[in-house]
C-alpha angles and dihedrals in degrees: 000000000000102000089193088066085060141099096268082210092059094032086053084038095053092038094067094037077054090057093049097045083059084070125108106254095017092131086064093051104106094183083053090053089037089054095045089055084056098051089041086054088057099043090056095049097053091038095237120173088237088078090093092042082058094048094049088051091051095040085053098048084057097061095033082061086050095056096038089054095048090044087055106051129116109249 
């Protein structure tokens, strides 16, 4: 994907919910994953290629929140 063919407000956007989602604990940040809906809502009405970038961050939070539930569990 070809971020010059973007909208440069959602590439800056995604690029700093990238940053936070770098973070220790993001997958458990409901206002990140709330932001990135919001992004991906966006994406999808203008029709912008980052649609599938937002998909795969979400897609990794949630996996991140996965492990991070399963790390912190009582044995």
């Amino acid at each position: 994907m070809r971020l010059k063919d973007s909208d440069p407000e959602l590439v800056e956007t995604l690029r700093a919910l990238e940053r936070r989602a770098d973070a220790p604990g993001a997958g458990q940040h409901l206002r990140l994953r709330a932001d990135l809906g919001r992004v991906l809502q966006h994406a999808i009405q203008r029709g912008d290629p980052l649609v599938d970038r937002v998909r795969r961050l979400r897609r990794k939070l949630d996996e991140d929140a996965f492990d991070e539930m399963f790390d912190n569990m009582p044995i």
